[in-house]
N, C-alpha and C positions, 0 to 999 in steps of 0.2 A: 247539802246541809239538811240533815232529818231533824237531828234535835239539838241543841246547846246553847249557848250560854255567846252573849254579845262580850267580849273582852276592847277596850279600848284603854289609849291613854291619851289626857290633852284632849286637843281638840278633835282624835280621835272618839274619846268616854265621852263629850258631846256628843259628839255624830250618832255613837249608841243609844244615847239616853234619846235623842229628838225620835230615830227609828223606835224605839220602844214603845214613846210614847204615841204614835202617830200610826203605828201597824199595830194590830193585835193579831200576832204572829206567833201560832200554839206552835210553832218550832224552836222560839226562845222562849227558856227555863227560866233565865234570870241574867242581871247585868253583871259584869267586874266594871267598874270606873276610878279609871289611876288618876288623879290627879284634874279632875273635873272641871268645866269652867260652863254657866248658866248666863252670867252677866258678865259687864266688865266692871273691875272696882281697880281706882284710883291705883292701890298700890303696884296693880299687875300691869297696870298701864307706863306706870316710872320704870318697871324693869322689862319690859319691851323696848324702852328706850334706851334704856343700858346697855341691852342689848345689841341695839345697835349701834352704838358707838362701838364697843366693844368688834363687832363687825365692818365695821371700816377702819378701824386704828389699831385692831388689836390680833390675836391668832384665833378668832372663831372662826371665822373664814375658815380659813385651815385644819381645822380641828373638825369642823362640818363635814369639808370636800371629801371623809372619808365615808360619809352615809349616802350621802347625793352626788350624782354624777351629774348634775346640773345645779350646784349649790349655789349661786346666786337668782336661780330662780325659786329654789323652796326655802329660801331666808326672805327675797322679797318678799314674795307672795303669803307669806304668814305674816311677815313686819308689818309692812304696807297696810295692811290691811287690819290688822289691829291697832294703828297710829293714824288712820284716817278719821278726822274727826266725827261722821258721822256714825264710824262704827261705835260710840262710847254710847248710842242709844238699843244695842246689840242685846236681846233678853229673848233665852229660850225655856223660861220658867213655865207657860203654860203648857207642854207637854210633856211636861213631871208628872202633874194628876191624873193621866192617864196610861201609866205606866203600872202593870199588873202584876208583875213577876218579881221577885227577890233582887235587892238591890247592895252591892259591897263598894261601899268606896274606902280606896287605899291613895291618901295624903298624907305629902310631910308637912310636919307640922311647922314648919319655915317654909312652906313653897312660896317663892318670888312670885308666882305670876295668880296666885286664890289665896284669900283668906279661908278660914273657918266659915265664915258668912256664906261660904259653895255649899259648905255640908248643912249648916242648917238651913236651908232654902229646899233643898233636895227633905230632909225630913220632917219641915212645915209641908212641903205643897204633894207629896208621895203618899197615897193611900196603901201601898205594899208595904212588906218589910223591909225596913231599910239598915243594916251595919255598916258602921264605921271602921276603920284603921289606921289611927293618925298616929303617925309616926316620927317619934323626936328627931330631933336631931336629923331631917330631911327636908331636903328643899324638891322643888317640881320633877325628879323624875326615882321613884323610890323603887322601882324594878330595876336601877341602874345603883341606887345609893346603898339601899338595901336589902340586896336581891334575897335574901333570906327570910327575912321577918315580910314582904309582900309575898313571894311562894307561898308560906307558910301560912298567911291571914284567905290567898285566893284558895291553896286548896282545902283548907277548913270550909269555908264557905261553899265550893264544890260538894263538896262530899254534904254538908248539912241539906242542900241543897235537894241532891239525889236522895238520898234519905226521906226527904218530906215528900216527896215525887215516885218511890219505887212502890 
């Protein structure tokens, strides 16, 4: 890796954003974060649990087994662990402010598991530029709901990106 751009989604675009902020690493240009999560809020919390009802009663299981070859451990290990009571004091807001590179977040705007309160957190506590792309009529995974309109908002954002950097 010489030079580019951190791409995550979920608690992957976490993972991005905490490295962002915590290395100042002239190898990354700038973030993409799909679907981002900094805290836990109440409502993302009721559809984890949905979730998992849904995964014992219902065909997620199933529906999963085709991404993980060990799907009852990367459903625990995400559940579990967000439905642990201690994680609801889970805050990775202070290594926002230290994040220096160009920042795109692409949400739908119904995502089950973050409010809007993700994105305005991210462009209170962000001293870079920060764009938005919140998208109707999507819920938590909008590279999957609306593979078109996120291509189209990440490679805008690429290319603006390069641009300001050639």
């Amino acid at each position: 890796f010489r030079r580019g751009m951190l791409i995550g989604h979920s608690d992957g675009a976490s993972i991005a954003a905490i490295y962002a902020g915590t290395h100042q690493d002239h190898r990354v240009g700038g973030l993409v974060l799909i679907a981002p999560h900094f805290f836990t809020e109440d409502p993302g919390i009721a559809s984890i649990e949905e979730a998992r009802v849904a995964y014992e009663t219902g065909n997620l299981r199933e529906r999963l087994s085709r991404w993980h070859v060990d799907v009852d451990n990367a459903f625990k290990g995400w559940n579990d662990a967000w439905l642990d009571p201690a994680f609801r004091q889970w805050d990775i807001t202070e290594p926002l402010a230290y994040i220096r590179v160009p920042i795109l977040i692409v949400q739908g705007k119904d995502d089950q598991y973050g409010t809007v309160a993700q994105i305005e957190t991210v462009e209170k506590e962000c001293y870079c530029p920060v764009e938005v792309a919140l998208l109707p009529g999507v819920r938590h995974s909008p590279q999957r709901e609306a593979p078109d309109a996120t291509l189209n908002a990440i490679s805008a954002f690429v290319a603006r990106v390069r641009e300001a950097n050639a």
